[in-house]
N, C-alpha and C positions, 0 to 999 in steps of 0.2 A: 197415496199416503206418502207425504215427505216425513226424512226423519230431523229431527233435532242433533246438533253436534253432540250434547251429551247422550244421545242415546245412540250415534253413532259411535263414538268411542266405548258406549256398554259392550256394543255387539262387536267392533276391534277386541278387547278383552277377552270376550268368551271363543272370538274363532281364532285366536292368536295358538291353542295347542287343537286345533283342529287339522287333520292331513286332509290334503286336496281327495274329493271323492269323484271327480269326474275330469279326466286326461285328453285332452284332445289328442288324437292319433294325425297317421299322415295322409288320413283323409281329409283332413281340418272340420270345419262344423258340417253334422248332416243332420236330417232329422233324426235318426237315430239319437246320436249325443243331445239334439235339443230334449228329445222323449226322456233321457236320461236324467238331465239337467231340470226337469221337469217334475221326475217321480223324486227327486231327493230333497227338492226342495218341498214337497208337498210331507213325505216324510221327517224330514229336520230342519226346517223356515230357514236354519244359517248353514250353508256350504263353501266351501274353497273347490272351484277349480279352476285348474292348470293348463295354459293355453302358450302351448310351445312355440314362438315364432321367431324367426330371425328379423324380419320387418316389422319396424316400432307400429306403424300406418293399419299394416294388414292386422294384428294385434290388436290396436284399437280398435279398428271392426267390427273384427270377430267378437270381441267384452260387449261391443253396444250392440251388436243382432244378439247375442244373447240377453242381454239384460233383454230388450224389445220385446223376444219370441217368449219369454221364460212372465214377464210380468216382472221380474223381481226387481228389488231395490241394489244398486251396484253400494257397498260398502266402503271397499277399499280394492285397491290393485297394485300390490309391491312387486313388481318385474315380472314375473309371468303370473302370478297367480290373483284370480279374480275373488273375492269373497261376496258374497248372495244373500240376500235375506228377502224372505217372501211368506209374511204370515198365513199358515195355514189355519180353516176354520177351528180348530183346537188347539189355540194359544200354548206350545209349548215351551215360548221365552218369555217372558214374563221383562217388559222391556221398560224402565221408567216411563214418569209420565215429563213432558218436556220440562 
């Protein structure tokens, strides 16, 4: 599923007062945080999290294995924080049609 830019900016909107629900620690990505990264989105289709890095490169990485391992769609990413959307079987965004 690609999205459309207006329906990328619906979902900007709606995760703009959303707090990041999953923190990379100074383990950086394990499975654990993917499992986690995994149950929230299946829980809430749109997610912020927060991937603390000093290296711009390793950063990038880390956003695109997650995006990869998760299935989800990457959003947006304003400096460290990633936003996620990955429709679950019970539509609970309700997202224009393009």
């Amino acid at each position: 599923m690609n999205l459309s830019n207006k329906q990328k900016q619906y979902l900007k909107g709606l995760a703009h007062s959303l707090k990041p629900v999953v923190q990379l620690g100074g383990n950086g990505l394990t499975e654990g945080v993917l499992a986690e990264v995994d149950a929230a989105l299946t829980y809430h289709e749109l997610i912020k999290v927060k991937v603390p890095s000093i290296d711009r490169e390793e950063k990038a990485l880390v956003m695109d294995a997650i995006v990869r391992e998760t299935g989800a769609l990457k959003v947006q990413v304003i400096g460290h924080i990633l936003v996620l959307y990955r429709q679950s079987e019970e539509a609970k965004i309700d997202i224009p049609k393009r």
